[in-house]
N, C-alpha and C positions, 0 to 999 in steps of 0.2 A: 402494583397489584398486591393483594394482601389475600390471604384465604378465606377471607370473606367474601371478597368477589367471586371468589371460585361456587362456595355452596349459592352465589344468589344468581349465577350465572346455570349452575347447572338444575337451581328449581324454576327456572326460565326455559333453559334447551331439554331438559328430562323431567317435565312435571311429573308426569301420572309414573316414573319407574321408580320402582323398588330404592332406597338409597338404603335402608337399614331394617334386618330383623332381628329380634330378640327371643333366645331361644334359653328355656331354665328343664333341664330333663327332670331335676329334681320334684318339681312337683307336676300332679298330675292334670291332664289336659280335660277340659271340659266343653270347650266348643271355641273353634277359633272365631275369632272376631278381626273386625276391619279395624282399623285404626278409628272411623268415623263409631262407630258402633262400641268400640271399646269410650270413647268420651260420654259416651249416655249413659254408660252404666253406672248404677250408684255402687260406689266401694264400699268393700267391707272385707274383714279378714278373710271370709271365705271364697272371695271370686277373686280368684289367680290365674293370668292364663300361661300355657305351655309357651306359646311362640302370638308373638307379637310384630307388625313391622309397618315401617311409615314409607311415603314419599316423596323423591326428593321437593316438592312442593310443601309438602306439610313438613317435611324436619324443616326447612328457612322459616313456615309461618310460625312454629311453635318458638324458634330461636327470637322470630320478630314481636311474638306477644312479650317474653321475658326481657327483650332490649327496652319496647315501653314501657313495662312494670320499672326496672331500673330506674330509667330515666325519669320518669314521674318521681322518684323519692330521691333525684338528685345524686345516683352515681354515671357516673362520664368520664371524661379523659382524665388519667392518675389516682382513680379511685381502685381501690380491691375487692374483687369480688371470691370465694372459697368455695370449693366444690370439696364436701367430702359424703359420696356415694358409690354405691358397689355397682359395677357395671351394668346398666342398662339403657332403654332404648331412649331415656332423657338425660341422658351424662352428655352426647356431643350436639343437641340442640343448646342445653343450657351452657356449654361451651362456649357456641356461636354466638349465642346470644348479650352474653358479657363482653364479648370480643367487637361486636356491633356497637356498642354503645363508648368505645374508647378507652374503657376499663381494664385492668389486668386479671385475665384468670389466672385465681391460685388455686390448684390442686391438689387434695392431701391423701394421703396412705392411709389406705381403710384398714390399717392395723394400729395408727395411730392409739398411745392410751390420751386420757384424759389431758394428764401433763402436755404430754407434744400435743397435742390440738390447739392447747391455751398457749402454746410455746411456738408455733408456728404462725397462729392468727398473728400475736401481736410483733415477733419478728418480721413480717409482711405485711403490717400492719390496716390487714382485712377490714373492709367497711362491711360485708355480707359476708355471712354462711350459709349454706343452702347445703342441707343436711337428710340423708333418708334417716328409715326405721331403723336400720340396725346399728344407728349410733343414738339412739336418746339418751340409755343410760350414761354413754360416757361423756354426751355434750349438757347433759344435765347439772355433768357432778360440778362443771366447770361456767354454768352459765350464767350465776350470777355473776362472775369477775368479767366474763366478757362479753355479755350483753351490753354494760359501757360502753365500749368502745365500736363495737361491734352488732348489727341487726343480725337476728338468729330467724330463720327461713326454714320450713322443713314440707318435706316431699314426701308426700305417703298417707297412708290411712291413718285416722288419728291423732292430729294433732296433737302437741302437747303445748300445757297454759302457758309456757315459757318461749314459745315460739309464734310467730305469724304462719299460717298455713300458704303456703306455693300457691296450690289450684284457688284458692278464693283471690289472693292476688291478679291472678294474671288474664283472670275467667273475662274480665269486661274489656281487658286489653286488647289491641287492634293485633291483626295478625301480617300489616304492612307496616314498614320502619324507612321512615327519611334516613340517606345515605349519609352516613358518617365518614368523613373526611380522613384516613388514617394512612399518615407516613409509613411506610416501609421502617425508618429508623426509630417510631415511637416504642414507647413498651406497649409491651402486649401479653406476658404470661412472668409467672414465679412458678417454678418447679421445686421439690425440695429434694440434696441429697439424702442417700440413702442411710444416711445417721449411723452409720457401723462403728463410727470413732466417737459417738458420744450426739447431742440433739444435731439434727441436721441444718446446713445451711442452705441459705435461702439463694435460686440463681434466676437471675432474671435476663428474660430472652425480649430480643424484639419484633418484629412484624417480619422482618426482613427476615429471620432465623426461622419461622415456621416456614415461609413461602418457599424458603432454599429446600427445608428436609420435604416436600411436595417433591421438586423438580430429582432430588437427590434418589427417591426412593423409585418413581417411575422411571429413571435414567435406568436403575439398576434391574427392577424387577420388571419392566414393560409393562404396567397396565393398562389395559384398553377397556371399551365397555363394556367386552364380553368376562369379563371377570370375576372373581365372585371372593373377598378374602373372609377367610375365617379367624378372626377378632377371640382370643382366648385371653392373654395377660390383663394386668388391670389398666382402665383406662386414664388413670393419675399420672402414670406411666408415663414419661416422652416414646418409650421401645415403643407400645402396642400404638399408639396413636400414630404414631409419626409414619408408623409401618400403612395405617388406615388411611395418611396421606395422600398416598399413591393413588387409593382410590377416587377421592374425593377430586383428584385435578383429572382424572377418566371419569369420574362419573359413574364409577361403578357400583357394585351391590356390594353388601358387608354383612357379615352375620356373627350378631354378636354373643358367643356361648357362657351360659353362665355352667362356671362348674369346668373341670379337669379329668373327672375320668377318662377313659382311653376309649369306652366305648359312646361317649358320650360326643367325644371326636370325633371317629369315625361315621357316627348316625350323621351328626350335622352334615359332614363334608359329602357325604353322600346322598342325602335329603336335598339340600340345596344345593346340591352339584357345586361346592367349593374348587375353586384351579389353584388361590395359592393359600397356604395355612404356617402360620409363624408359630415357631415350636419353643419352649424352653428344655433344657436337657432333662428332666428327671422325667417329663411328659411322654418327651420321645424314646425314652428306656421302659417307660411304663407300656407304650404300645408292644413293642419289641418284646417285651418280656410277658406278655399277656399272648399275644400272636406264639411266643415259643411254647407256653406253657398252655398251649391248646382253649384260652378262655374264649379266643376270639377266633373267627374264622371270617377270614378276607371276602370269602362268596360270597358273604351275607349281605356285601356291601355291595354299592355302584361307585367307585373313583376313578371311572377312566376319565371326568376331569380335573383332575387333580395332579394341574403341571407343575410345580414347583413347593417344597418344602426350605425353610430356612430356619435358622440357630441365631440369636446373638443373645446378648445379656450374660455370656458367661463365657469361660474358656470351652471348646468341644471336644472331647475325648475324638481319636481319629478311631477307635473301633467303634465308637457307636455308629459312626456315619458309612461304615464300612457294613457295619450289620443293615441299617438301612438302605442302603441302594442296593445290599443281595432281596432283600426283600420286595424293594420298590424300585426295580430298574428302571423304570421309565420316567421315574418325578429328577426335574434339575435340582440343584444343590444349591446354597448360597449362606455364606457364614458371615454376618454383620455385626460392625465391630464400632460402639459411640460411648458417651454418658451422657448424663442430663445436661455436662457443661455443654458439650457439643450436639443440643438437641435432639437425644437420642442416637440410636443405630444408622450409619450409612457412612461414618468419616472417613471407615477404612473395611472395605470387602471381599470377599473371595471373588465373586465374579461365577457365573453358572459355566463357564469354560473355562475354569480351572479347577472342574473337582480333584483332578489330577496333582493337585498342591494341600487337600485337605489336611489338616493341622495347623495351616499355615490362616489368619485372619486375614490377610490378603493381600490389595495394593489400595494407597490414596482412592476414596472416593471421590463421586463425581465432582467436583467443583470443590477439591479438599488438597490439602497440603502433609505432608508429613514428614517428621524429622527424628533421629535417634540420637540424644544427645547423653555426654557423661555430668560428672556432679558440677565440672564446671560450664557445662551449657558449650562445648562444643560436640558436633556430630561425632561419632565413634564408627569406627572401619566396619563393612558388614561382616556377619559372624560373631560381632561382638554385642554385647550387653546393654541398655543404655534406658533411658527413661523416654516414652512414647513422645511426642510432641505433635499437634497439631493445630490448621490453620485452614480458615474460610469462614464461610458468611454465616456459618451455622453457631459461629463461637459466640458464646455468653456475653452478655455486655461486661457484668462482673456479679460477685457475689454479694448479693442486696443490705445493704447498711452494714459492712465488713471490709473493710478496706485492705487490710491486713492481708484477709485469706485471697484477695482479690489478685494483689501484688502481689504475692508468693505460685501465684498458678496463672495469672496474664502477665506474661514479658516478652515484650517489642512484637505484640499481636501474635503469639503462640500460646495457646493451650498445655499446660504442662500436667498432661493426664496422670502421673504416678504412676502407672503400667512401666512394667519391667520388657522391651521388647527386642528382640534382633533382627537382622534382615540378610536374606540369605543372598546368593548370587543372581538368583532371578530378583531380585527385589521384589519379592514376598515378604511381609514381615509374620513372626510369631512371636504370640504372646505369651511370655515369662513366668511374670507373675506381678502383681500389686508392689510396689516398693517397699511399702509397709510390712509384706507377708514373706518377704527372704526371709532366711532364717540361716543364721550364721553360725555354720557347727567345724569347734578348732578349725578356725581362722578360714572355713570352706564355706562360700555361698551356693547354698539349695535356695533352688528353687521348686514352691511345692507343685506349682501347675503340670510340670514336666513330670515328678513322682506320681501326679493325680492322674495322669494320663496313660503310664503305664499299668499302673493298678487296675483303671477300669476295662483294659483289657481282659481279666480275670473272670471266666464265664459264670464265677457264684456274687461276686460283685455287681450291686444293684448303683452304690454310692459312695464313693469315697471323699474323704476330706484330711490334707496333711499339713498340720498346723506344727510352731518349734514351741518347747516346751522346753524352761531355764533346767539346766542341768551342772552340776558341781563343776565337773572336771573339763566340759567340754564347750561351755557358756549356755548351747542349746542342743536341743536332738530334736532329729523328725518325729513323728507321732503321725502314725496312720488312723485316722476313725473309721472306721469301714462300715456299710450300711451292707447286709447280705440278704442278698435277694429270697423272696419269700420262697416255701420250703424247703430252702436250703441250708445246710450249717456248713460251717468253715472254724478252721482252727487257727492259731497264732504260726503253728511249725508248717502248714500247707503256702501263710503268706510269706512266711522266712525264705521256701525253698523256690518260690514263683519268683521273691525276687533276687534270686542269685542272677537273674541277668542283668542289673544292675549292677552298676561303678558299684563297689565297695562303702562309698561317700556317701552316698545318695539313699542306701538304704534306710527303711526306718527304721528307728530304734526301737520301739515301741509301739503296738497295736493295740488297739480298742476298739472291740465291737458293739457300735451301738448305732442310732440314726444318725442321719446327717442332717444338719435342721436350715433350710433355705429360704431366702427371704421372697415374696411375691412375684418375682424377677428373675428369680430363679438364684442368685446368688447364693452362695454360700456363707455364712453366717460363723464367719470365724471370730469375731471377739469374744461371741458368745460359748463358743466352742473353748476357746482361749480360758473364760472365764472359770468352767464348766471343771476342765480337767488340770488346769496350770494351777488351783486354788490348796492343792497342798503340798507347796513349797518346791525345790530341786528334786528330780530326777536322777538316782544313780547310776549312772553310765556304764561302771565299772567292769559289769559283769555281761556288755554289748558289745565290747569292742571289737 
């Protein structure tokens, strides 16, 4: 079974129900329309609508018109197909639809500049790109090099002369598609890391790896088809989709929000009676700190169904989730913890009956393996330090024409995440930090995730980030960024004295107030940070110690 059968199974047993809305608060509403109703109308820049949503009948047929489009111009098994669009309600028909015809979806980071576009197509070596409006200019600056090698496809109002328009394509196309015969072990997707260390590489998952994060994420979160998720991260994403899985093997509704504000959440989750909504951390600080600071008031809203909240994509401060369950005593909890090697979020979880362990990422997931090993690749005693490892059906084939980076992170069928992690007596583990992001000060290893954590306990702290910065005498010092939360100010000698309860070691040397700058994901964006403030030269220690 492959996830294809899942959406053609469920526009067979759940025709006429809801599978997907699309909801943009940003602009304003004019009159909702049907999905049938919205296809008649003639586009033009100014008929936009608020909320849009298909069924699961018409998301297979729309996936099945784009698999014949395909296949008529001769992509099928080991072809590449590119998605680079901002989330909306034909990001996971055109999904499907590539995936139907035996092809690989590639999906790209709608922050992509021009370079990574042209650097990624031909690293993945992309037969299509299917591309919206708000990349023309940057797929423009690059299209005569890769229109060669590459068909340029675009979706939206407008066409430009350098591309084939989507909608004229597919208009005469059937909206039933002969079954495609697809292994479990063929390929099936290229995802790209998150390029922190320079362009990203390319990892390729197979049929078997999607189908597992389906069983992986409903094992975890229970989806039924009374459910309803709320779709916020982007869908290039393995975290937001993989998380959308869950639904997709239930059958359930999803709603997909364009935009991040905090009240912008809340409407949806309450409009469409959402039960579970995937948070990234700066999101769920933003509601918190909106709800503290009187912007927002809970009455306004309807969430009594709104049973579970979860975190992953990043390390989670233990006060913020401390400050949300005083607020939202009734929503379960769940911290998930993946990468894109490993298909996304699920390899390693909390578990909604252990919030009693919060800090802690959790235990093996469902159908997952884990190991804590030192530099020589044997396991290390718990308590101690070590480099994450995992193993299951979720793992990467390898890293697509890179042999090198392949071998250096698959050995003897383990995943060798680079996460710094320990595992306590209950065999919980916690995450450290990046291996990359120690930071070695006189001959002592900091770790910044554990600094980061105590910081964002600080009630004028919105966002912190603690990166080492080269210093004369000491090789590196800590470097606090701190983001302070809006009307508020903070001093240098306020974070000095917060953290005296802190080791001596661990302290920062050095504070900077400014943003914190995060990637799509929620990550935090430390090379860039690195780049930002390490650029003039060593740090004097001297007068720190």
């Amino acid at each position: 079974m492959t996830i294809v059968n899942l959406l053609e199974r469920n526009a067979k047993d759940y025709a006429q129900d809801i599978a997907l809305v699309e909801i943009n608060p940003e602009q304003p509403e004019t009159r909702r329309l049907t999905w049938q109703e919205y296809e008649l109308v003639e586009p033009t820049h100014k008929v936009r609508h608020y909320r849009r949503e298909i069924t699961w009948e018409v998301f297979n047929e729309k996936a099945n018109r784009l698999a014949n489009m395909l296949t008529q111009n001769g992509i099928g098994k080991g072809k590449k197909v590119a998605i680079l669009l901002m989330n909306c309600i034909d990001w996971l028909p055109i999904y499907f639809g590539i995936l139907k015809t035996g092809a690989l979806a590639v999906p790209l980071n709608y922050r992509y500049s021009s370079d990574e576009i042209d650097y990624c197509l031909d690293l993945a070596e992309a037969d299509v790109l299917i591309f919206g409006p708000e990349f023309i200019g940057r797929v423009e600056a690059v299209a005569e090099k890769i229109s060669k090698r590459c068909t340029l496809i675009y979706l939206g109002v407008g066409c430009p002369a350098f591309a084939d328009d989507y909608n004229d394509l597919i208009s005469e196309c059937s909206g039933s598609f002969p079954e495609c015969t697809i292994g479990e072990q063929e390929d099936a997707a290229i995802y790209f890391s998150s390029g922190t260390t320079g362009f990203p590489k390319a990892i390729l998952h197979n049929h078997e790896s999607l189908i597992h994060s389906c069983r992986v994420e409903q094992a975890h979160h229970g989806q039924t088809r009374d459910d309803c998720f709320l779709c916020i991260p982007p869908l290039y994403h393995t975290g937001a989709k993989m998380h959308w899985f869950g639904s997709l093997l239930a059958g359930s509704k999803a709603v997909i929000l364009k935009g991040t504000r905090s009240k912008s959440i809340l409407e949806a989750a309450s409009n469409e009676k959402c039960t579970i909504v995937w948070l990234l951390v700066p999101w769920a600080q933003d509601i918190l700190n909106a709800i503290e600071r009187g912007e927002i008031n809970l009455a306004d809203y309807d969430l009594s169904n709104w049973r579970l909240m979860h975190i992953g994509a990043q390390p989670v401060p233990q006060s913020l989730i401390k400050r949300w369950l005083e607020i939202f005593p009734n929503h379960q909890y769940d911290t998930n913890y993946g990468l894109s090697e490993s298909i996304g979020p699920g390899a390693v979880h909390l578990g909604v009956e252990n919030v009693h362990k919060v800090g802690a990422i959790g235990v093996p997931g469902y159908g997952w393996q884990t190991k804590i090993v030192d530099p020589d690749g044997k396991e290390v005693k718990k308590g101690e330090v070590g480099e994450l490892c995992l193993k299951g059906a979720g793992v990467m084939t390898c890293y697509y024409r890179d042999e090198a980076a392949t071998a250096a992170t698959l050995k003897d069928g383990w995943l060798y995440t680079g996460d710094m992690a320990m595992q306590d007596e209950d065999d919980f583990i916690y995450l450290v930090d990046r291996k990359k992001d120690v930071i070695i000060t006189g001959g002592e290893n900091l770790y910044p995730v554990q600094i980061e954590n105590f910081l964002a306990a600080n009630p004028k702290i919105k966002d912190v980030a603690v990166i080492g910065l080269p210093d004369a005498r000491l090789g590196e010092i800590a470097t606090a960024i701190i983001e302070v939360k809006k009307g508020m100010e903070c001093t240098e000698e306020e974070i000095n004295e917060f953290c005296l309860d802190l080791p001596r070691y661990k302290r920062p040397r050095k504070i900077i107030f400014a943003d914190v700058p995060r990637n799509p994901t929620g990550k935090i964006e430390k090379p860039k940070l690195r780049k930002i403030y390490g650029a003039d030269g060593l740090v004097d220690s001297q007068n720190k110690s």
